[in-house]
N, C-alpha and C positions, 0 to 999 in steps of 0.2 A: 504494500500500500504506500501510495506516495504521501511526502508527510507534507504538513501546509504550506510550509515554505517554500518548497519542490513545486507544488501545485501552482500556487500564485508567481513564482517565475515565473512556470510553463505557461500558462493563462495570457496572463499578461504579456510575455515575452511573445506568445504568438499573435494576440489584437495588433500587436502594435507594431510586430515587423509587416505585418500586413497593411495596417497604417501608412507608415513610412514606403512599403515600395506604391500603392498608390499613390500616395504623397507626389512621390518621384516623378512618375507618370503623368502624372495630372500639373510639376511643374512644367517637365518639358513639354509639354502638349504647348502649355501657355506661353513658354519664352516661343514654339516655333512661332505660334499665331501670330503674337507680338512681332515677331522679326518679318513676319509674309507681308502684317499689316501695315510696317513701315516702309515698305517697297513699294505699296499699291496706291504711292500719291497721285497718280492718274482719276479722273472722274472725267464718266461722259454718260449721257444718257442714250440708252439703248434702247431696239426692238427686235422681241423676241422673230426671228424667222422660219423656223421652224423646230420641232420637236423630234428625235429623233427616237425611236423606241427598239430596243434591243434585248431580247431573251439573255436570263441569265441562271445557269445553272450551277449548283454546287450540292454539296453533301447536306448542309441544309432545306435543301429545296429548290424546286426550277420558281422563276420567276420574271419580271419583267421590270427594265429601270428606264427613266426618261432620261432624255440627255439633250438641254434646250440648245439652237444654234444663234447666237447673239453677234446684232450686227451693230457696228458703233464707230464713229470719229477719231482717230487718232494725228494729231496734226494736220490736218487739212484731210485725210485719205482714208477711206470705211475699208473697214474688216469686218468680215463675221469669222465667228471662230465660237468653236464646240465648245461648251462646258464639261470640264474632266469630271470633276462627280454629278453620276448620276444619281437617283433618286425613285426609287420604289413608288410613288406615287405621280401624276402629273401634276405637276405647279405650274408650268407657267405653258402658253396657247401663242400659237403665231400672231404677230399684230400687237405682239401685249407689251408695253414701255416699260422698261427697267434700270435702271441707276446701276450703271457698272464700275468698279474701282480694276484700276490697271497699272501694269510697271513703268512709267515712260521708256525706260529701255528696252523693256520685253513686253509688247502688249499681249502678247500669248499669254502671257501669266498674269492674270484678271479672276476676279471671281463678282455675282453678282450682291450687290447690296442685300443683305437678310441671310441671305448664304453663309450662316458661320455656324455647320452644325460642331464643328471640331471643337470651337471656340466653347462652346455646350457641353461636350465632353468631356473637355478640360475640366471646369467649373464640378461636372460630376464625379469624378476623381478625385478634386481634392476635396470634395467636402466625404467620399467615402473614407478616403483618410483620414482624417481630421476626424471622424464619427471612430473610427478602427481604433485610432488613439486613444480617444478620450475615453469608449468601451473598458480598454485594456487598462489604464490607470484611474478610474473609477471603479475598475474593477478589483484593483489591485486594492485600494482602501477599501473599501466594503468586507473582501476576504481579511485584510490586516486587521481593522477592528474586532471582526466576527471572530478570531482568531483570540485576538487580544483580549477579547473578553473571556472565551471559553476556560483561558490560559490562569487569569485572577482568579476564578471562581475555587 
């Protein structure tokens, strides 16, 4: 039998490296965003041209992702150019105006205004950390106390 001590390491010791490697994840998720979003000082407003719908299969499931083609101003001369992530549902319909942010260097590399599901995911990462932690060392006094009292008695 493990003794109390042994156990609230263990307990604890595992909330919390769980913590910490979400933690981690859910930083770099946020420095890349931050680093993508300082490149994309480009703004033009866009319209969607078409949608393009592509089958997509995996071990979880076959399926289907949208992928909008967006057409926009870059110094004087229009581009359209595919949005790299697609999207399980249809958001956006040909015809339809959209605020697009872009590299002035690389307008390839753009993404549309609202488009930040990563930037989401980040956000949910750290707070599953930050939740993993605090589990682990709220948990860790609760066993301490409970301990410490059993221990006077």
């Amino acid at each position: 039998m493990l003794s109390p001590v042994l156990f609230t390491v263990l307990f604890t010791g595992i909330w919390c490296l769980v913590g910490v490697i979400f933690l981690a994840i859910g930083i770099g998720m946020r420095r890349s965003y931050i680093q993508r979003e300082e490149r994309l000082r480009g703004r033009a407003e866009g319209r969607i041209v078409e949608v393009v719908r592509r089958e997509r299969h995996s071990s979880r499931g076959d399926g289907v992702n949208w992928y909008p083609i967006v057409e926009f101003d870059v110094d004087g001369r229009r581009v359209a150019l595919e949005c790299d992530d697609g999207d399980g549902r249809k958001k956006y319909y040909e015809g339809q105006s959209v605020e697009v942010r872009y590299d002035p260097d690389d307008p390839a590399t753009f993404r549309l205004e609202g488009d930040s599901a990563i930037h989401l995911l980040g956000k949910i990462f750290l707070a599953v950390g930050i939740g993993c932690i605090a589990i682990g060392l709220v948990s860790a006094l609760v066993i301490a106390a409970v301990s410490s009292h059993y221990l006077t008695r």
